[in-house]
C-alpha positions in Angstrom: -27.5 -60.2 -45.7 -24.1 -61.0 -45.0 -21.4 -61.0 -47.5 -18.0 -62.2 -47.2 -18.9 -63.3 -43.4 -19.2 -67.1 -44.3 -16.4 -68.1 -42.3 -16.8 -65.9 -39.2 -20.7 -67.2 -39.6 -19.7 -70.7 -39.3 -17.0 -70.7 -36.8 -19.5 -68.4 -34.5 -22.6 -70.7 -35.3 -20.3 -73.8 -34.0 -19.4 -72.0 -31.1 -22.8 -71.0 -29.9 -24.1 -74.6 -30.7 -21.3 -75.9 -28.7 -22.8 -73.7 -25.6 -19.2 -71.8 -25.5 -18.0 -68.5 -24.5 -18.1 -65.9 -27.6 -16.4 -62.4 -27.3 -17.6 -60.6 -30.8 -15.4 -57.6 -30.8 -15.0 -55.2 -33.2 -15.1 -50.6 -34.9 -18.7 -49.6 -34.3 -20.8 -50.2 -37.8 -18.7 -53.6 -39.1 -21.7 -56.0 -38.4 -21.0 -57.3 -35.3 -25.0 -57.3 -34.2 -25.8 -58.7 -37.7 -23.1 -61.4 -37.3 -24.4 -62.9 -34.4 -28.3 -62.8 -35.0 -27.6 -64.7 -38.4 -25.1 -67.0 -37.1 -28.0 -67.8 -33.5 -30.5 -68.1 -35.8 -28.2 -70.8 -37.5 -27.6 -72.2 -34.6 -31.6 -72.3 -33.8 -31.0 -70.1 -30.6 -32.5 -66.8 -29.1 -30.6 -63.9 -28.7 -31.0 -61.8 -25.7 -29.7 -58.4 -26.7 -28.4 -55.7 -24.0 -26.4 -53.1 -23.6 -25.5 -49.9 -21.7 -23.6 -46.8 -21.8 -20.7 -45.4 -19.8 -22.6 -42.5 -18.3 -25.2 -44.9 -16.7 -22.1 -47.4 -15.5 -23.7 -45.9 -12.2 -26.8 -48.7 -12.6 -25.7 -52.0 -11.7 -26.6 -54.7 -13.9 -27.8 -52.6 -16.7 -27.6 -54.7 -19.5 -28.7 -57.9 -17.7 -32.2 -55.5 -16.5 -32.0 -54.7 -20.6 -31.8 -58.1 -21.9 -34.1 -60.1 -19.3 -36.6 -57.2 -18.4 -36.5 -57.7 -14.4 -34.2 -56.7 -11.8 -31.3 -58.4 -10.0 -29.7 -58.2 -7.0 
């Protein structure tokens, strides 16, 4: 549950409708993650979570190979 995120919900549920670039930015532990599953789901859209970590930088396309689950080139 979200609370007091109505507005932030909205605005980032129109923007993923509208198929627009989204930056969610934010102190690790705020809700960032939780923000934008409830506002995709919303928008009726998956959510292809990634991510990677500084001491790995040395893997190209980590979070891509994360999120889709094959390799690119």
């Amino acid at each position: 549950m979200l609370v007091g995120r109505e507005h932030e919900l909205s605005l980032l549920a129109e923007r993923i409708e509208g198929r627009r670039g989204i930056a969610v930015l934010g102190e690790a532990g705020v809700g960032k993650t939780a923000l934008v599953r409830a506002a995709a789901e919303r928008a009726g859209k998956r959510v292809y979570e990634a991510g990677a970590l500084a001491t790995l930088s040395w893997l190209p396309y980590l979070p891509l190979r994360r999120a889709f689950g094959r390799e690119f080139e």
